[in-house]
C-alpha positions as CSV (number, residue, x, y, z in Angstrom):
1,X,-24.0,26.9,19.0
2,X,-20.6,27.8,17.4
3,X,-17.7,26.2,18.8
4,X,-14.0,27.1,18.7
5,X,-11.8,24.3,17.5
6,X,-7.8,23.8,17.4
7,X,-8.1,23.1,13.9
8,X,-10.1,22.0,11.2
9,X,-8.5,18.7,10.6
10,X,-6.8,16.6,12.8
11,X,-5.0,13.3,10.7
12,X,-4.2,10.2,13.1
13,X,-1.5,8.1,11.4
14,X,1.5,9.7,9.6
15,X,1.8,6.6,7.2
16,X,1.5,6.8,3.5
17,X,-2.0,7.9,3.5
18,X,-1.4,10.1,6.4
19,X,1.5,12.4,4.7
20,X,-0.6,12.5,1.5
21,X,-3.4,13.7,3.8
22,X,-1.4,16.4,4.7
23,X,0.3,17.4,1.8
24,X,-3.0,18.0,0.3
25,X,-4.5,19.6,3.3
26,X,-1.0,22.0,2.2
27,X,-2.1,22.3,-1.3
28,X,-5.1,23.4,-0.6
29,X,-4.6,25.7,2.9
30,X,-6.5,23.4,4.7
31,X,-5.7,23.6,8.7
32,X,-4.7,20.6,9.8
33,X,-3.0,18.8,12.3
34,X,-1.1,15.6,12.0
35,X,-0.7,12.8,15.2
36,X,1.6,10.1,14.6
37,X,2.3,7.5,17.5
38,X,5.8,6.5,16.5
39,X,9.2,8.7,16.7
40,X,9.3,9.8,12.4
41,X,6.9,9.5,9.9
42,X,6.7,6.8,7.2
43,X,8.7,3.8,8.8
44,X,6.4,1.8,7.0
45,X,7.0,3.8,3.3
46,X,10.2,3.4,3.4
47,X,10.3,-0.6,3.6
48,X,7.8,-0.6,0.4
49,X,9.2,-1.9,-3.1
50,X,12.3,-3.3,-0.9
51,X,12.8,0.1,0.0
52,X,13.0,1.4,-3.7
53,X,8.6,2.7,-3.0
54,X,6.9,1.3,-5.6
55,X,4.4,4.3,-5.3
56,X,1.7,3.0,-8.2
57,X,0.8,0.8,-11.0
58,X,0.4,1.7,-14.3
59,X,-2.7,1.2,-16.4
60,X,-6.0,1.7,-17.6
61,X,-9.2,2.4,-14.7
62,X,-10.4,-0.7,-15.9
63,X,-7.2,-2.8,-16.0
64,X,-6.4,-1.4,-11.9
65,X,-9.8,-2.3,-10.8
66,X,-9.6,-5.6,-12.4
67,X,-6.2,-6.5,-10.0
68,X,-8.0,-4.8,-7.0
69,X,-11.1,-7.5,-7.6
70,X,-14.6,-6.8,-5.5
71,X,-15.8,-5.6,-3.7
72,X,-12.3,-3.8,-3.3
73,X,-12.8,-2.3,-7.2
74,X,-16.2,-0.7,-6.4
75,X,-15.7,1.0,-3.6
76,X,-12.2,2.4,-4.9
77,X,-13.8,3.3,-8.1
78,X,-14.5,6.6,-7.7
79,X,-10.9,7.8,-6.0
80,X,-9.3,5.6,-8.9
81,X,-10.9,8.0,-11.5
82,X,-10.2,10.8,-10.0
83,X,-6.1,10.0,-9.0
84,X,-5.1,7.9,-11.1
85,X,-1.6,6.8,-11.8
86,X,-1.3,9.6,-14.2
87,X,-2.6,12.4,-11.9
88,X,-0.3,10.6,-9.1
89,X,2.5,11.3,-10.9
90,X,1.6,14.5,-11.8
91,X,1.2,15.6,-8.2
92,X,4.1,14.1,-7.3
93,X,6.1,16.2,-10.0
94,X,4.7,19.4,-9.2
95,X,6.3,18.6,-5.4
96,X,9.4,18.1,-7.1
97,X,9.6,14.3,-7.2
98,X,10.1,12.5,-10.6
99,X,8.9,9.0,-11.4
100,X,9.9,6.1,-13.9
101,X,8.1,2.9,-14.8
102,X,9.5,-0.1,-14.8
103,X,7.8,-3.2,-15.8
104,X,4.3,-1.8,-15.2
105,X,5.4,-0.4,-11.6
106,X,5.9,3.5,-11.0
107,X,9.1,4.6,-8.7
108,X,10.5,7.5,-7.6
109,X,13.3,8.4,-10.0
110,X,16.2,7.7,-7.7
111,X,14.0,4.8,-6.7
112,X,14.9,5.5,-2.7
113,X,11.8,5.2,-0.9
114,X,13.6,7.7,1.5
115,X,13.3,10.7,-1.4
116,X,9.2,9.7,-1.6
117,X,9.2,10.7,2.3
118,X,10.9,13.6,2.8
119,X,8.8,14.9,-0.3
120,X,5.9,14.7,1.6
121,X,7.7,15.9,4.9
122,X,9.5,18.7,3.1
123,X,5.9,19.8,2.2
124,X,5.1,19.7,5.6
125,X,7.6,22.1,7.1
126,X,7.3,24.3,4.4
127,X,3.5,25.0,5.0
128,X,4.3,24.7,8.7
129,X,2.0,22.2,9.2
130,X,1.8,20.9,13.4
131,X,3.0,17.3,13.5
132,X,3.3,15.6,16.5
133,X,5.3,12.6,16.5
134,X,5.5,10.3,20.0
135,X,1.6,11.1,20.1
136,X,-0.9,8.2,20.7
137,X,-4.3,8.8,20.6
138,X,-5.9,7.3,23.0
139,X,-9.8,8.5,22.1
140,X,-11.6,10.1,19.8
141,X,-15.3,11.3,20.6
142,X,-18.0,13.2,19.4
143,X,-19.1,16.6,20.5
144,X,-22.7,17.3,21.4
145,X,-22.2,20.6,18.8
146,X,-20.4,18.7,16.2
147,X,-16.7,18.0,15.7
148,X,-14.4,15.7,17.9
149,X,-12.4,15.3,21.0
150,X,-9.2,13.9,20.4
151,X,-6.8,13.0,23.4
152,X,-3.3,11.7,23.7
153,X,-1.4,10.9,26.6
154,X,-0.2,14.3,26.8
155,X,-2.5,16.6,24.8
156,X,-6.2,16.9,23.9
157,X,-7.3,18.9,20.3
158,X,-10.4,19.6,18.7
159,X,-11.6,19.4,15.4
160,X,-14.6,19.8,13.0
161,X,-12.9,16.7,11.1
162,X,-10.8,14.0,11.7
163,X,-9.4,11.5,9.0
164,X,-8.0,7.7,10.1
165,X,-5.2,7.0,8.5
166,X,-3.4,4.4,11.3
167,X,-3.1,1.5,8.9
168,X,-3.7,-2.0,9.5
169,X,-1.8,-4.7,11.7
170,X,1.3,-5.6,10.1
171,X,4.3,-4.8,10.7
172,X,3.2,-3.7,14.1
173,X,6.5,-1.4,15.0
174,X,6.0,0.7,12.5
175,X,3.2,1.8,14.3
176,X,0.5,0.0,12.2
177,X,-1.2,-1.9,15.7
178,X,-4.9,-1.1,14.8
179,X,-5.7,2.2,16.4
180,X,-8.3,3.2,13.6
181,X,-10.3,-0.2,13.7
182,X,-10.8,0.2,17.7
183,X,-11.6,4.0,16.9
184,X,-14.5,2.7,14.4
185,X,-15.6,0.0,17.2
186,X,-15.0,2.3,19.9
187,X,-17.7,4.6,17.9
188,X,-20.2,1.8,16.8
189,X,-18.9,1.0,13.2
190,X,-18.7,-2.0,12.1
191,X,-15.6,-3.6,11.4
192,X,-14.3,-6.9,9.6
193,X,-12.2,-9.1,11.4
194,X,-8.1,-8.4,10.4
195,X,-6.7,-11.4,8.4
196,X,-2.8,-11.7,6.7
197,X,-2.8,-10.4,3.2
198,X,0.2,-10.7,0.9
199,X,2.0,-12.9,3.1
200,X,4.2,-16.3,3.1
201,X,3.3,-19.8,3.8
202,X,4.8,-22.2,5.8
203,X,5.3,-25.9,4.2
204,X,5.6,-29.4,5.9
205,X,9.1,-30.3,4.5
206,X,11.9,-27.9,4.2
207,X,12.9,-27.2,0.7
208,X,16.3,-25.9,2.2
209,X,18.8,-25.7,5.2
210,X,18.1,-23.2,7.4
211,X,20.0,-19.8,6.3
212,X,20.1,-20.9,2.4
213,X,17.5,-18.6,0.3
214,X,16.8,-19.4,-3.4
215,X,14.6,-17.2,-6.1
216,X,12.8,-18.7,-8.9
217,X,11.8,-15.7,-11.0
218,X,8.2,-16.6,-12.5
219,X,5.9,-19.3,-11.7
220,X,2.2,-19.3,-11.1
221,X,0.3,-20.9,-8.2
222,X,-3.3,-21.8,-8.5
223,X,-5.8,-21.7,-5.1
224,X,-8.1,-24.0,-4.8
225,X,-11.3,-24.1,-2.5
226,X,-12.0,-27.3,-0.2
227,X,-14.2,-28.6,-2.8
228,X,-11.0,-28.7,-5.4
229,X,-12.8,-25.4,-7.1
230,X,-10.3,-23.2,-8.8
231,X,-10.5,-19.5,-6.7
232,X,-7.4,-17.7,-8.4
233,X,-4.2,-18.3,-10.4
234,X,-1.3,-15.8,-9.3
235,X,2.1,-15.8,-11.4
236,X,5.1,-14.2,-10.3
237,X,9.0,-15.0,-7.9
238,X,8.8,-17.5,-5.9
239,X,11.4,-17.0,-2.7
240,X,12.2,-20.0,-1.1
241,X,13.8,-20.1,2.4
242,X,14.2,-23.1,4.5
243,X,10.5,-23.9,5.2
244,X,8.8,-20.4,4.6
245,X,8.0,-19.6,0.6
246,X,7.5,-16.0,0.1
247,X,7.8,-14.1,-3.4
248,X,4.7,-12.3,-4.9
249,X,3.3,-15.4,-6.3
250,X,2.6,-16.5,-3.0
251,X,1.6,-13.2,-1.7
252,X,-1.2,-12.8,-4.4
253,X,-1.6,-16.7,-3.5
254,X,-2.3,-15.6,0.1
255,X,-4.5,-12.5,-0.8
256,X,-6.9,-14.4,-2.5
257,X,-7.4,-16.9,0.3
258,X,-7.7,-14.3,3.4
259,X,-10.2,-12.7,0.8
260,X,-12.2,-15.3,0.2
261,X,-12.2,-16.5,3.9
262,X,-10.6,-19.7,2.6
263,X,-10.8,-22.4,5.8
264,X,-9.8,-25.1,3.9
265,X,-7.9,-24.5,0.6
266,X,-5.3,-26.1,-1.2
267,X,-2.1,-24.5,-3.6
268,X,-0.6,-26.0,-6.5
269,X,2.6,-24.7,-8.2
270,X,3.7,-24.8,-11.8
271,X,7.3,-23.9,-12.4
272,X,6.9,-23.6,-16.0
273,X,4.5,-21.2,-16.7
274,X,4.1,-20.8,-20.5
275,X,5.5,-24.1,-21.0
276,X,3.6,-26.6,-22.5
277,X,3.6,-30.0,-20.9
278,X,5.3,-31.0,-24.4
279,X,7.4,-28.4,-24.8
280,X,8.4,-28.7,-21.4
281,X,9.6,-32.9,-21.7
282,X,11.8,-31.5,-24.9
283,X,13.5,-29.4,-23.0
284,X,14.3,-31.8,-19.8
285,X,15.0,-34.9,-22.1
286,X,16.3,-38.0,-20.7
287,X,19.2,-37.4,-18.5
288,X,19.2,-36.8,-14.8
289,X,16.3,-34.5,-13.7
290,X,18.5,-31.8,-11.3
291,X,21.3,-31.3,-14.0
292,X,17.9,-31.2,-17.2
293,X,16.4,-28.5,-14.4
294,X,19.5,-26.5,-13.9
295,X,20.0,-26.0,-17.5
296,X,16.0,-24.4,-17.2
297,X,17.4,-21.6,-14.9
298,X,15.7,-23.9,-11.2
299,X,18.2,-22.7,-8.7
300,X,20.7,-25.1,-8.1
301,X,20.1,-25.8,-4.5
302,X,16.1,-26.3,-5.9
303,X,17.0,-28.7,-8.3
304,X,17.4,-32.1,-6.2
305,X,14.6,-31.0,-4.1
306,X,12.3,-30.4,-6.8
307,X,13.5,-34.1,-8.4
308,X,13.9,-36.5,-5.3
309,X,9.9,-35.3,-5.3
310,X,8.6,-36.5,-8.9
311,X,6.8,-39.8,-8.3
312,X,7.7,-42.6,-9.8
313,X,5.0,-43.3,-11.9
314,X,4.4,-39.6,-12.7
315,X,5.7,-38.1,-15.8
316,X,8.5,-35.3,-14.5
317,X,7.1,-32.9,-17.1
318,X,3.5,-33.7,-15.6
319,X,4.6,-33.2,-12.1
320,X,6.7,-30.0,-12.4
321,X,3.5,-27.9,-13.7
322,X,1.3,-29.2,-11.1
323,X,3.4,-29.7,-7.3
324,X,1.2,-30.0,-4.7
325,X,2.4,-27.6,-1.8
326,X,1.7,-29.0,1.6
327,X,0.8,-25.7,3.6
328,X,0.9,-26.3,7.1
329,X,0.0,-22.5,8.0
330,X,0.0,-18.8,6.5
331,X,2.8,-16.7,8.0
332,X,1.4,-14.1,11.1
333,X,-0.3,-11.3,10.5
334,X,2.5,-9.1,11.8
335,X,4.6,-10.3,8.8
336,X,2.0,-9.4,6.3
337,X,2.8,-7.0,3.2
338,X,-0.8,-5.5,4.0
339,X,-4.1,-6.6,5.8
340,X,-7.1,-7.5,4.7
341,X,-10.2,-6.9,7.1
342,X,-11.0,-3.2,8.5
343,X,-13.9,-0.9,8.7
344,X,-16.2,-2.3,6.7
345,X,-17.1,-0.4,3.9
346,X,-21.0,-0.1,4.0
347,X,-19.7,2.3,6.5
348,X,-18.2,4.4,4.2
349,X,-19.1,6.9,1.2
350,X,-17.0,6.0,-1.8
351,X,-17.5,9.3,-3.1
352,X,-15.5,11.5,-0.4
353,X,-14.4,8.3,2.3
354,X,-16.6,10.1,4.7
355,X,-18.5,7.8,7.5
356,X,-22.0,7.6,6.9
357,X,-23.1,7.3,10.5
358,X,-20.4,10.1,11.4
359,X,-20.8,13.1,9.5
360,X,-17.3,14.9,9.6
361,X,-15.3,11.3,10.3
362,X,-13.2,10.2,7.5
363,X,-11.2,7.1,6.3
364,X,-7.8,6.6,4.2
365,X,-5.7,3.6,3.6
366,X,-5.5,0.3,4.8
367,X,-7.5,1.0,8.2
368,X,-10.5,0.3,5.6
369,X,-11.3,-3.0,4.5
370,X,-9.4,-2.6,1.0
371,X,-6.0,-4.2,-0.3
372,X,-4.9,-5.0,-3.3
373,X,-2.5,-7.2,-5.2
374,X,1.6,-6.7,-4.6
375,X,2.7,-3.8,-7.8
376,X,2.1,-0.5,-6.2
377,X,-1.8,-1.2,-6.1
378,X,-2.0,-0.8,-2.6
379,X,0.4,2.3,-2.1
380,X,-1.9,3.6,-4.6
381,X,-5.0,3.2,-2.9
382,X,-3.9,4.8,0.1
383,X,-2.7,7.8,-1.6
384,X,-5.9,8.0,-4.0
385,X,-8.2,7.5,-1.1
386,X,-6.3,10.2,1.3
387,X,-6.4,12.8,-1.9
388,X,-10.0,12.2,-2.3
389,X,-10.6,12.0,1.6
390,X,-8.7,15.6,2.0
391,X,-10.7,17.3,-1.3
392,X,-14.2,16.4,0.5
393,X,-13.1,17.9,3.5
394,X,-11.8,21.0,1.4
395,X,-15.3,21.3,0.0
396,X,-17.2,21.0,3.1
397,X,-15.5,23.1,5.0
398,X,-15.7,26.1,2.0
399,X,-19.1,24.9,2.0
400,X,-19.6,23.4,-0.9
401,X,-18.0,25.7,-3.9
402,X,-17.5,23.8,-7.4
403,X,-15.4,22.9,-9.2
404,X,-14.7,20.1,-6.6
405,X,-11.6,20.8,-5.3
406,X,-10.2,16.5,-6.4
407,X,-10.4,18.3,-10.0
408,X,-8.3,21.4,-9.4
409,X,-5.4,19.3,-7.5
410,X,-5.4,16.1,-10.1
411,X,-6.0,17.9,-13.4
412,X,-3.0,20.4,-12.7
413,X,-4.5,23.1,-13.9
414,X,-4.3,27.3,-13.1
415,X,-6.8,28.0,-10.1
416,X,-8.7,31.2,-11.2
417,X,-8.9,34.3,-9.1
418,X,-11.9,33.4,-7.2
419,X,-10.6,30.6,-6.3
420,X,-7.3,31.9,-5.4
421,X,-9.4,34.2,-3.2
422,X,-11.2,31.3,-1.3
423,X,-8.5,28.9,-1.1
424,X,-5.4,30.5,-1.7
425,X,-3.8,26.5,-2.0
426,X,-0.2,26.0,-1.4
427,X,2.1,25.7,-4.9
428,X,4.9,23.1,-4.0
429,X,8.4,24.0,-3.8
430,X,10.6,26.2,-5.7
431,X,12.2,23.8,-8.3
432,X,16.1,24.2,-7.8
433,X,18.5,21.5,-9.4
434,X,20.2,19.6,-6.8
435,X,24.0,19.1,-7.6
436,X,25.4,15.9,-7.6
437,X,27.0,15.5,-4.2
438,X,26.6,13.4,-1.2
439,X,24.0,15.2,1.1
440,X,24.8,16.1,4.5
441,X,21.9,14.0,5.6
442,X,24.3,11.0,4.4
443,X,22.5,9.4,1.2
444,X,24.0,9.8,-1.9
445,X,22.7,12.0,-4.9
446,X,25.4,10.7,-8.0
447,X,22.1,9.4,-9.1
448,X,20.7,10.5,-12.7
449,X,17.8,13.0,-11.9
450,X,17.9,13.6,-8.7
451,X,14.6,15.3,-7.0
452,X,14.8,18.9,-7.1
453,X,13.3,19.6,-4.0
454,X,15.0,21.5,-0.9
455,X,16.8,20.1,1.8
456,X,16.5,20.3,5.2
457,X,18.9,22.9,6.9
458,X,22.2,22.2,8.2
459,X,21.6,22.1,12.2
């Protein structure tokens, strides 16, 4: 029995996997319709990279899936060949918005997370694209003839597909409050417990006052098990404030214990990485340890804590490379970067992010049990898997023609005329040089290479 639906696609979630979703349901004239609980797109987006959107990392296939770490790499294998960091910025170019490296990381040009957004929704509006902000779902359901019932507080659609893109649980007014995981449970999947990833710690004695901050620019922290096994060593800043120690050291720190279902675990900070214990008792000499440690770049209000700790019958060079931390509890998941836990991905066909169980239900982002280490790699994953997730659905729904359509959109290349004919995909925006001016939307584009895309019309 044929059935008439509202659309083809219906995308819950209008975070970072969400708008890529869309933008390549655009590029490739797929109808779609996007639900996003919150008021505006993106609130999320635009706090990544301390608001600057570090959009990727740059690297080889092998050297990402090495950060990612199993069974993360695995199962992102297949969308990390297909968009990498390369293709990413590619794509992102041909909708008019450049990208730089810097140290590894890939930015938008401008490096305003707010210019990585209204790329994606100025893709949107041009391909007229529905988007329905203020729009909870509160279902989703199968139909006995296939496709789903989706319904919201104030409107119910149809669909042959639907793609989960709601996120995880941090950060919970953004919108990221688990919708997609209750979804998946609601439906039978199974679905991993949500833990803090990429979040601080909490120590027993404050390094600081309350309201003083300090940043120690590399150190490395090495996790160990309950047994006094080493799990990980993570290296990066270290931000210290009051009793709560953040920085991506400690994020990574934190990752690796919420992956490894740590219960008992232990965290041990050297703050000269590099430095040999011998080098390391050259440089501090014989004086008094807080001026020796200010003259090593310590912040100054670090430098009494970190010497009032040395014992006394432990060498200070010893000591400094190995502080125990005493963790009395990992910060809340609502203050995590990213969570780990989700739908689990037996669930899940790496190959298109299409449920197994569900034929026609399909997963982007951090709703699935993936995350990554802080650099981009997890903004990445949610725009590789939502490209990939979108393509499938491409394919299935023009039943199946080849070449796939993940190869036309990533490699950039001229669509030929029968594929023009079944697909007729959507070819970004005209590419117009912005002048330097401040925009009526109030952000300022005195910037060197400012994206080229249009504006939104004056109201």
């Amino acid at each position: 029995m044929n059935m008439d639906f509202n659309t083809d696609l219906i995308i819950v979630g209008a975070g970072a996997a969400g708008l890529m979703a869309a933008a390549t349901a655009a590029e490739v004239s797929l109808r779609c319709v996007v639900l996003e609980r919150r008021h505006r797109p993106g609130l999320k987006l635009l706090m990544c990279g301390n608001n600057r959107c570090n959009i990727s990392h740059s690297g080889t296939l092998e050297e990402l899936l090495d950060a990612y770490g199993e069974p993360t790499a695995s199962f992102l294998k297949t969308a990390l060949s297909k968009v990498s960091p390369d293709a990413l910025r590619t794509l992102f170019s041909r909708w008019g918005l450049l990208t730089i490296i810097n140290r590894d990381r890939i930015y938008p040009a401008s490096e305003d997370a707010d210019d990585v957004l209204h790329c994606f929704t100025d893709i949107i509006r041009n391909s007229e694209i529905p988007f329905m902000t203020n729009c909870p779902v509160d279902s989703i359901a199968t139909l006995p003839e296939g496709g789903f019932l989706i319904k919201s507080p104030k409107v119910t659609l149809t669909a042959r597909y639907v793609l989960l893109a709601t996120g995880g649980f941090s950060y919970p007014k953004t919108g990221s409050v688990g919708d997609g995981q209750r979804f998946a449970k609601e439906l039978g999947l199974d679905v991993t417990d949500p833990r803090p990833g990429l979040a601080g710690v909490t120590i027993a004695n404050p390094w600081l006052n309350p309201g003083e901050k300090a940043d120690i620019p590399q150190v490395e922290i090495t996790v160990f098990d309950g047994e006094r096994r080493r799990v990980a060593v993570t290296r990066g800043n270290l931000l210290v404030e009051s009793d709560c120690l953040r920085g991506t050291a400690v994020f990574d720190a934190v990752r690796q214990i919420s992956r490894n279902n740590l219960k008992d675990f232990s965290l041990v900070l050297d703050l000269f990485p590099g430095t040999s214990v011998q080098n390391l008792k050259m440089k501090l000499g014989h004086g008094m340890l807080a001026n020796a440690l200010a003259k090593q770049d310590i912040p100054p209000a670090l430098c009494g804590v970190f010497a009032s700790t040395v014992p006394k019958d432990a060498p200070a060079e010893q000591y400094l490379k190995q502080i125990p931390l005493d963790v009395t509890e990992i910060r809340p998941l609502k203050e995590a970067i990213v969570t780990v836990g989700g739908v689990a991905l037996h669930e899940i066909d790496s190959q298109t992010m299409e449920c197994k169980r569900i034929p026609g239900l399909f997963f982007a982002g951090e709703l699935m049990d993936i995350d990554g280490p802080t650099g981009g790699f997890n903004l990445h994953a949610a725009f590789a898997t939502a490209c990939l997730a979108t393509c499938a659905i491409a394919d299935k729904r023009g039943n199946g023609h080849y070449p796939r359509t993940i190869d036309i959109i990533t490699q950039n290349r001229h669509l030929t005329q029968e594929e023009l004919r079944r697909r007729k995909p959507f070819q970004g925006m005209p590419q117009k040089h912005t002048p330097r001016k401040r925009s009526d939307r109030g952000d300022r584009w005195d910037k060197p290479e400012p994206p080229s895309w249009n504006r939104r019309p004056k109201k």
